[in-house]
N, C-alpha and C positions, 0 to 999 in steps of 0.2 A: 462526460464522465461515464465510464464503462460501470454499468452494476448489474447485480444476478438477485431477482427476488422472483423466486421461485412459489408460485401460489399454491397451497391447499387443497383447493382442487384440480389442481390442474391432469388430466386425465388420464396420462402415461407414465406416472413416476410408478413404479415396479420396487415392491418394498422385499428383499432378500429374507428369505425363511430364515430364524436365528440356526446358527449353525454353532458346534460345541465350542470353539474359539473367544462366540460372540457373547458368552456365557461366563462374565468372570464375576469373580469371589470375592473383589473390592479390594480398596486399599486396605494394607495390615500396619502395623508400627514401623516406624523407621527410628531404630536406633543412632544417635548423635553419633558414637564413637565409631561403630560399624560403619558409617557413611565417610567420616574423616579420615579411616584408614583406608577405605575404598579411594577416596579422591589422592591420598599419599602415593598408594602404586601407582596409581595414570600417571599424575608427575613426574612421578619416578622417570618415566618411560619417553616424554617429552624430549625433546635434542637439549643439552646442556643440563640434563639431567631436573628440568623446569626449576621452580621457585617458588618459595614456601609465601603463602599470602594469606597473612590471618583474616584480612576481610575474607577472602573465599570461603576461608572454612568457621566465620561466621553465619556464613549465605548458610553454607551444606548446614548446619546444625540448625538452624530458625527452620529452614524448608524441611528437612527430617521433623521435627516440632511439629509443625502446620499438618504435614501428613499425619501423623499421630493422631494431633489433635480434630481432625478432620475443620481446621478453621482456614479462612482464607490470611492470605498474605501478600504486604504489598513491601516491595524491597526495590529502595532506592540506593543500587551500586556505581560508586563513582568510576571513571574509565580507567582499566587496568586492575581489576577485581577479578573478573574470569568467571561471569557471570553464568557464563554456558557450560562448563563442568560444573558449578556452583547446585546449577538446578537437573544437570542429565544423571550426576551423580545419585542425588535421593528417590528420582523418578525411575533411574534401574535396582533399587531396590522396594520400590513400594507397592510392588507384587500386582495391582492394578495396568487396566492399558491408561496409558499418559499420550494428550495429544499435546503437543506446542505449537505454539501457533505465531511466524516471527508477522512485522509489518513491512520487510524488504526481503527481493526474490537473492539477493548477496546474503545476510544472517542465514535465510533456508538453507540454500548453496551449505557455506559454510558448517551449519549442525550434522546436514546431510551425508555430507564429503567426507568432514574435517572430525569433530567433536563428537557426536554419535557414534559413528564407529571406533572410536577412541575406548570408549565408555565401555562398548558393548563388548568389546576384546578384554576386559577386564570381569565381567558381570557375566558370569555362563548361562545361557537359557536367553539373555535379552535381545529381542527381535524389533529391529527396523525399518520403519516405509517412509514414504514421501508419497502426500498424495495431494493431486492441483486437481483445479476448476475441470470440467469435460472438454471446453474450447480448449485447454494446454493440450489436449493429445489430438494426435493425426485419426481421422474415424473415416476406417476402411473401407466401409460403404459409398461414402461421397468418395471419398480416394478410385473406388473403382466403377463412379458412374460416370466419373471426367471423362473415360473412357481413350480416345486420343486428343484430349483436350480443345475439344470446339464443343463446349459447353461454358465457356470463360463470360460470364459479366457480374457488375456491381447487385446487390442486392434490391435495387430500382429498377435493374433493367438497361443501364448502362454498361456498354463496352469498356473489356480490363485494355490499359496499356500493353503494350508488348513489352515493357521491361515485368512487368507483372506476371505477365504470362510465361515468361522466361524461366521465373525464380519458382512460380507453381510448377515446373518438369524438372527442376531440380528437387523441387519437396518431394513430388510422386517418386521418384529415383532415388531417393533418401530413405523412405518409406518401404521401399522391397527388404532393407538388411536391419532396417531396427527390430531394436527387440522389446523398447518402450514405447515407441509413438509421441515421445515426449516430447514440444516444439524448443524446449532451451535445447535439445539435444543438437540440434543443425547446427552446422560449422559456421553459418553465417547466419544474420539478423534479416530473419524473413517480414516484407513487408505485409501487414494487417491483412490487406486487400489479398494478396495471393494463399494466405494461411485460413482465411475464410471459408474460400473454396473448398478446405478438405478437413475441415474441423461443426460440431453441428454444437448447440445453444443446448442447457438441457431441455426445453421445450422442444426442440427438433429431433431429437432422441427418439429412437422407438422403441427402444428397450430393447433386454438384452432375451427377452422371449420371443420377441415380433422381429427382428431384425436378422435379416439374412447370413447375417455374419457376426452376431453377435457372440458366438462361442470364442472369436479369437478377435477380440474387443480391446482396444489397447486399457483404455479408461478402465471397463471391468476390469480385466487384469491385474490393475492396479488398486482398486478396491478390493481385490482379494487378498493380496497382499497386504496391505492396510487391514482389513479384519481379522489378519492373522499374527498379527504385530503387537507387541507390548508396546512401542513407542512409535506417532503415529506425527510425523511435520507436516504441518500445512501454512498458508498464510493465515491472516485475520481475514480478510476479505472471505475469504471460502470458508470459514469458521460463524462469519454473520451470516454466510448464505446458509450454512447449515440450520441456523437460529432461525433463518426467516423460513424455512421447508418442514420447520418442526422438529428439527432434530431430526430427519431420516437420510442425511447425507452422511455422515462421518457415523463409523462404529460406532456402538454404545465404547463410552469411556467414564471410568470414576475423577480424574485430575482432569486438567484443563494448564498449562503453562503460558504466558503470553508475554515474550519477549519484546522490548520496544513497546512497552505497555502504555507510553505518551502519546501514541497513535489512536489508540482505541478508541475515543471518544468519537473522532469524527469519523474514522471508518465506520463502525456501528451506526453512526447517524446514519450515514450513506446508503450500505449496505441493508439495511433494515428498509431502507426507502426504497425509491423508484423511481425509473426517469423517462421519461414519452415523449417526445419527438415526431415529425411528416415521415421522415425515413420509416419508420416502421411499421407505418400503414403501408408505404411505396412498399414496401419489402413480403410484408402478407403479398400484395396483389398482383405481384412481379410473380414468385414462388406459386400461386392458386393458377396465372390464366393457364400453364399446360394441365393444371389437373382439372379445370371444369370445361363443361362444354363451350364451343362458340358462341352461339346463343346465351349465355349466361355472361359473358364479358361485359353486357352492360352494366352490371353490376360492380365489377373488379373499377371500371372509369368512373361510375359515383364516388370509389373508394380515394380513384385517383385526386377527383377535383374539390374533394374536402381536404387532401394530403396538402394541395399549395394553396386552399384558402387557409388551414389552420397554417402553412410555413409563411403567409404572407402576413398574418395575424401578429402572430408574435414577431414577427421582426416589426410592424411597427410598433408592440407596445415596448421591446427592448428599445428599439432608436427614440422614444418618448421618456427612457431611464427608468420606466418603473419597471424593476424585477424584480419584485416579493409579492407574492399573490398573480393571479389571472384578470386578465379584462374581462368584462363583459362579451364582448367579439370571441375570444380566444374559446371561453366558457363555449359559446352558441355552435362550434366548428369544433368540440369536442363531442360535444351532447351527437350532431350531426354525422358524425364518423362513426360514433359508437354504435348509430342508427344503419349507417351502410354496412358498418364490419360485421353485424348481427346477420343481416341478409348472407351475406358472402361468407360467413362463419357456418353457416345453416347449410348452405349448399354442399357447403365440402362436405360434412359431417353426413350431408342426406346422399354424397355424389356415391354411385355404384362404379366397379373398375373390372376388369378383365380380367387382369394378372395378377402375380405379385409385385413386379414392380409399380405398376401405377397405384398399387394400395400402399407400396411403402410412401411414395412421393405423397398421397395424398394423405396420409398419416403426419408428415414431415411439413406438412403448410399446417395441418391443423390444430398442433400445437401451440406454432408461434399465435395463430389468430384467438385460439382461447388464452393465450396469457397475455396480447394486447387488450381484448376486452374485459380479462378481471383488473389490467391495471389502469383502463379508463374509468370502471365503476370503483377504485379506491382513490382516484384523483378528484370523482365527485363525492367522496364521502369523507375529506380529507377530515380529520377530527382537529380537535384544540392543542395537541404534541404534536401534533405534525404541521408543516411548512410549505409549503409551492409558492417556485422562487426559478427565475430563468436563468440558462448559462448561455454565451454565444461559440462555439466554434469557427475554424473558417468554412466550414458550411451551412450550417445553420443554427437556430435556437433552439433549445432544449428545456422542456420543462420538468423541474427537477421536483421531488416530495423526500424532503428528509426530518427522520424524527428530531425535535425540538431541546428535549429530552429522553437519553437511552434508558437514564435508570432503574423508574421501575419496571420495563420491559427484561432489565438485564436480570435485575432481581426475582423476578417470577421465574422466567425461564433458566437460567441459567444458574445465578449461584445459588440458587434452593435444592438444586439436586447434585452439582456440580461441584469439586474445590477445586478452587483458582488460588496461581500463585503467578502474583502481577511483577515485571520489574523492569526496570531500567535507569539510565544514567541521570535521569530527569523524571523525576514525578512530579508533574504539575499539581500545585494547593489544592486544590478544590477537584484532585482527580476523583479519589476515595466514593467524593458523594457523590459528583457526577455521574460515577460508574452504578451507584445503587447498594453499594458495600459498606456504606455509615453504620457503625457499628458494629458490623460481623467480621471484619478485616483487623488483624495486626496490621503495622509497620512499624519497622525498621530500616536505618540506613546503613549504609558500610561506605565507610571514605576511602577513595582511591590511593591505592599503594604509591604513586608518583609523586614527588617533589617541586608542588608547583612553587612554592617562595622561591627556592632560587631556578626552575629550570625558565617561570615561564614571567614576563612580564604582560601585564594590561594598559592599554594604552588611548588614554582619547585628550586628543589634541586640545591645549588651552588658546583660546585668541584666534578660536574657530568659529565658520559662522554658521547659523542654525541651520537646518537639515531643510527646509523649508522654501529662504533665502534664494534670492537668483544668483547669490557667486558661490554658492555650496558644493556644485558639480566643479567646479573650475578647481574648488580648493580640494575636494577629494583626488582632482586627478595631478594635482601636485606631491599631492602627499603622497599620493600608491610611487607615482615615479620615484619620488627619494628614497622612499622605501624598501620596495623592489631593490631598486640598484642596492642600499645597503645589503639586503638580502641575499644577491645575486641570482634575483628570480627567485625560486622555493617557496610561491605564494600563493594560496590559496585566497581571491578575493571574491566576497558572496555579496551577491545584492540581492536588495527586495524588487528590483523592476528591471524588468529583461528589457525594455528602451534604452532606460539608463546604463545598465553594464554594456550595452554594445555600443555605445557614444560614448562614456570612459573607456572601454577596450583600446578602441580605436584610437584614440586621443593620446593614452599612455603608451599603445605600442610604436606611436613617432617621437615619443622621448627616451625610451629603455634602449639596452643591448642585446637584452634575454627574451626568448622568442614568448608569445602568448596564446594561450589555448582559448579558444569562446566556448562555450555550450551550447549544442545544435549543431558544429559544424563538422561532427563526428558523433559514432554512437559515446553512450555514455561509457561504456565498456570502456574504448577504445580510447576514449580522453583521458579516463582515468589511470588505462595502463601508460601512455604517455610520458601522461605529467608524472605518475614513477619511475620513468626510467630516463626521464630527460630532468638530469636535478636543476639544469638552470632555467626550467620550463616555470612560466605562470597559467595558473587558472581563472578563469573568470565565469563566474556561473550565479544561478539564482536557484528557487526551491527546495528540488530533491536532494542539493546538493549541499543543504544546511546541512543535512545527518546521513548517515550509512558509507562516509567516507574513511576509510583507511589506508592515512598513506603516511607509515611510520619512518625515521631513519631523515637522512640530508634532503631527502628531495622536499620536504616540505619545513619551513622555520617561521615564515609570518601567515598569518590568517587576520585578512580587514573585513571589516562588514563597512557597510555601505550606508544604515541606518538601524535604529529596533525597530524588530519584526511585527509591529504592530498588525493585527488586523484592520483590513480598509472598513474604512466607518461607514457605507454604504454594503458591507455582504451582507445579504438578506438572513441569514441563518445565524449570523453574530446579532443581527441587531432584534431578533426574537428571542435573543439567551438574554441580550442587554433590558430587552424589557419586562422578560419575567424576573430577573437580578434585581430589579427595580433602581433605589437612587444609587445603589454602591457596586451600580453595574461596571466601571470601570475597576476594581479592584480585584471583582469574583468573574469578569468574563476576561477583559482583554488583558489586565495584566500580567496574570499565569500564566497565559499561553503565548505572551511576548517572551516573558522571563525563558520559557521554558523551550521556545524555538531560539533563543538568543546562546542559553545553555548549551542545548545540540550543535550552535556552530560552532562557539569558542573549542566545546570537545575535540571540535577536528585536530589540534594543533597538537597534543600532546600523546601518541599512543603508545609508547614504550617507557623505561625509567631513562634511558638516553637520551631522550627527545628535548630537544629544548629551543626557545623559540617565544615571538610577542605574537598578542593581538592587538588589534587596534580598530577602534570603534570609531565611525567619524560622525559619529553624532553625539552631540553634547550635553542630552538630556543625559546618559546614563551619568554625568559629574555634577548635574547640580539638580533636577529634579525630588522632588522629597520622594517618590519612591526610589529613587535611586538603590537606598540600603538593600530592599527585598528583590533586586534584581541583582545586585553583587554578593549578596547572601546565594543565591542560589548559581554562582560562579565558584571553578575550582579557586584557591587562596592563591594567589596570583599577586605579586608585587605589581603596584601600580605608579603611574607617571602618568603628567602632560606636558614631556616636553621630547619633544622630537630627536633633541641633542643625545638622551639617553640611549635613547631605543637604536636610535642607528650606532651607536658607539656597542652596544649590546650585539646588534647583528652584525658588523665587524668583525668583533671577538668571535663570535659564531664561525666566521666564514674565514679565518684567520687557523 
């Protein structure tokens, strides 16, 4: 799991003098009516002259409200509400800088491209940025110490591929004509390892005083723009790393927006935490041996041989199942590195250089090695909100620290000085508290403009057998075939386990006629435009692919899940929520967040007033279980059935 927790002290962060920009006069009142007729001309302006949606200009008058009132707000809009003028509308007039902040790089995309500038063409004076992580942009420094690129290997010390190395002299070549440095900017989907090379951590940063070329800095750049901006997109991820650096990444801002706001829980966890791994002791001592002397390399090999005793540690205590908490061993090969990386942290920091380049390079190791040893000393001081808990890769195991609880961190930090205005198609029960906002927060809902009784039926199979069952898989992939073919392919089908979907894929694409897409055997990009443009295509996917899909019109009519999204009863970080929950820890941990990941996928199905189309659940809990109700409660109003005879007679008529 990729995270950015940028420490406190860490010794090169470079805080920008306030500049008159960064100097604003806070939010002022947002009149309701002024906001409604503002959101009337964009409409206006939209192709087909748009469409009047009283939820929307419910949104715009609560959120006009909240800014007033300077109170938080959490708004749950069902799909086809228009959530994004809803909230750009009151935030170009509420005279404040406003960051948003979405939890997929498609929403950014889209406010960035699409919706903001919409907004802003209406709204005279309001100013626009998009501002990512520092690894998003290309940093010209490494770009021009590659030199003719026989400087290529892994961060250990290992040799790149030559397809790698290939795709890094198309990035340097890419890199002479931009004018961002942005990496989504490239025509093609650069692999990690080659984008590495020419992008630095902010720890490897040497600021934009000390760095040779820092005046035409892509990142700065963009932070200058961003400070000079009324309205400021980012992700959440880079919004917690803001959180966790103290607030000195993102302009000062008065609002705060956070789109896809059913994310936040675990991002924040994540995010606020830390994650430590062998790799990134290899990676200090890889980056130190050209900048310390020979003689001093014995020290870099101590660094080495604690690197695979702690990688051989924790693969045995993951191959023994326990990942929550540390062994004893793991503990002892921490303490131990901490103890090598101190020596070899010392040296750099004492090493004298010549030039300026060997002072840049030795600047550029001694970052990373001071923000490995403050995040070894908070993995030994891990408190009672926080977690350590192992993940495996096909490389190696990873030891992860995530907060237990974000709330009262969010509350302190955040909405005591900040208004937030939370929303999405799903707000999970117990978001509000989890978040730290009990009590200080409105909500309200707005029901989606769309037609679910008659456009959309729900569907889970009676005389089915439990999800659990050894003829379960047999009988799911009968049911997708009949289906399917009713449908004539235009199926979105989601599972919870990437095993499972690539053994039904495979199974149902030797009974169908219509071709089938899997997840992984294309970028996501490129599956997704696809299966839009191939309407007798099916999808087969798991995850990310619950939510941030939009695929309106013919190509999509059925959407099956595969089972509810339950959390596995063994994630180390669920079963510490379940234990401070205590006995009703099934109702206040896993059932919201099933409900509320189950919500996100049915959403795929319906995203215009046109649309129309079944789901179908092949698990049977959601028809007879007693919580049943509070998870169909939290389902669009959807005509429901258990009999197959319907549904296909239904997609027929569809496809007819």
């Amino acid at each position: 799991m990729d995270t950015f927790d940028p420490d406190d002290d860490f010794p090169y962060v470079e805080l920008a003098e306030p500049t008159s920009s960064d100097l604003r006069s806070g939010l002022h009142a947002v009149e309701g009516d002024g906001a409604v007729e503002l959101l009337a001309s964009i409409t206006q302006d939209l192709p087909g002259g748009g469409e009047s949606r009283e939820g929307q200009r419910v949104m715009v008058r609560s959120i006009a409200e909240a800014i007033t009132k300077r109170r938080h707000l959490v708004v749950e809009a069902g799909t086809g509400v228009g959530k994004s003028l809803a909230y750009l509308v009151p935030a170009a007039l509420a005279g404040g800088r406003v960051v948003i902040a979405t939890a997929t790089k498609n929403l950014q995309d889209q406010l960035a491209s699409k919706d903001a500038p919409l907004v802003a063409a209406h709204a005279p004076g309001m100013s626009v940025a998009v501002l990512k992580g520092k690894s998003n942009y290309l940093c010209k420094l490494r770009a021009n110490e590659m030199g003719g690129g026989n400087q290529l290997s892994f961060d250990d010390g290992g040799e790149l591929p030559t397809s790698v190395t290939g795709q890094l002299r198309q990035v340097l070549d890419w890199s002479e004509n931009s004018l961002s440095g942005d990496k989504d900017e490239l025509g093609f989907e650069v692999d990690s390892r080659a984008w590495r090379q020419v992008s630095v951590t902010p720890q490897e940063c040497l600021g934009r005083q000390k760095c040779p070329v820092g005046h035409i800095c892509f990142h700065e750049r963009a932070k200058e723009i961003a400070a000079s901006s009324d309205v400021i997109i980012v992700n959440s991820h880079l919004y917690g790393a803001h959180l966790a650096a103290g607030g000195t990444i993102l302009p000062e801002h008065d609002m705060v927006i956070f789109d896809e706001a059913h994310e936040m829980l675990d991002t924040f966890a994540s995010v606020l935490g830390t994650s430590l791994n062998a790799t990134r002791f290899r990676a200090v001592a890889a980056m130190a041996r050209p900048v310390l002397n020979p003689v001093e390399h014995l020290h870099l090999d101590q660094v080495l041989t604690t690197a695979d005793r702690l990688a051989a540690a924790l693969e045995i205590q993951f191959a023994e199942g326990v990942t929550s908490g540390i062994s004893l061993e793991v503990e002892a090969q921490l303490a131990e590195g901490a103890a090598a990386l101190s020596v070899v942290t010392e040296k750099i920091r004492t090493q004298l250089t010549d030039n300026a380049v060997d002072e840049n390079r030795r600047l550029q190791v001694l970052g990373p090695a001071v923000h490995l040893t403050n995040d070894l000393l908070r993995l030994s001081k891990a408190g009672s909100d926080e977690l350590l808990w192992l993940t495996k890769s096909e490389r190696e195991v990873t030891i992860e620290l995530s907060l237990i609880d974000v709330g009262p961190r969010l509350r302190d930090e955040l909405w005591a000085s900040t208004t937030g205005i939370l929303t999405s198609a799903t707000i999970p029960d117990n978001l509000i508290r989890d978040l730290g906002l009990s009590g200080d927060a409105d909500f309200i809902q707005v029901e989606s403009p769309f037609d679910y009784p008659t456009n959309a039926v729900l569907y889970v199979p009676e005389n089915f057998p439990d999800r659990v069952d050894a003829g379960a898989e047999a009988a799911i992939i009968e049911e997708l075939a009949s289906l399917i073919t009713a449908a004539g392919g235009r199926t979105l089908a989601l599972f919870t386990n990437r095993s499972v979907m690539k053994r039904v894929a495979e199974a149902v694409g030797e009974r169908i006629l219509t071709p089938i897409l899997v997840q992984d055997t294309l970028s996501r990009n490129a599956l997704i435009e696809r299966f839009r443009s191939e309407e007798s295509s099916s999808l087969f996917a798991v995850t990310s692919y619950w939510q941030g899909i939009d695929v309106p019109g013919d190509s999509l009519r059925l959407v099956t899940i595969d089972r509810l999204p339950f959390q596995r009863p063994d994630d180390p970080l669920s079963i510490a929520r379940r234990e401070r929950a205590g006995e009703d820890a099934f109702h206040q941990v896993d059932l919201p967040r099933a409900a509320m990941l189950l919500s996100q996928g049915v959403g795929r199905l319906i995203r215009s007033t046109t649309d129309r189309g079944v789901v179908a659940v092949f698990d049977t809990r959601l028809a007879t279980k007693n919580y049943r109700h509070r998870m169909i409660k939290r389902l669009p109003p959807m005509r429901r059935t258990r009999l197959r005879s319907e549904v296909e007679e239904f997609l027929q008529e569809l496809d007819s």
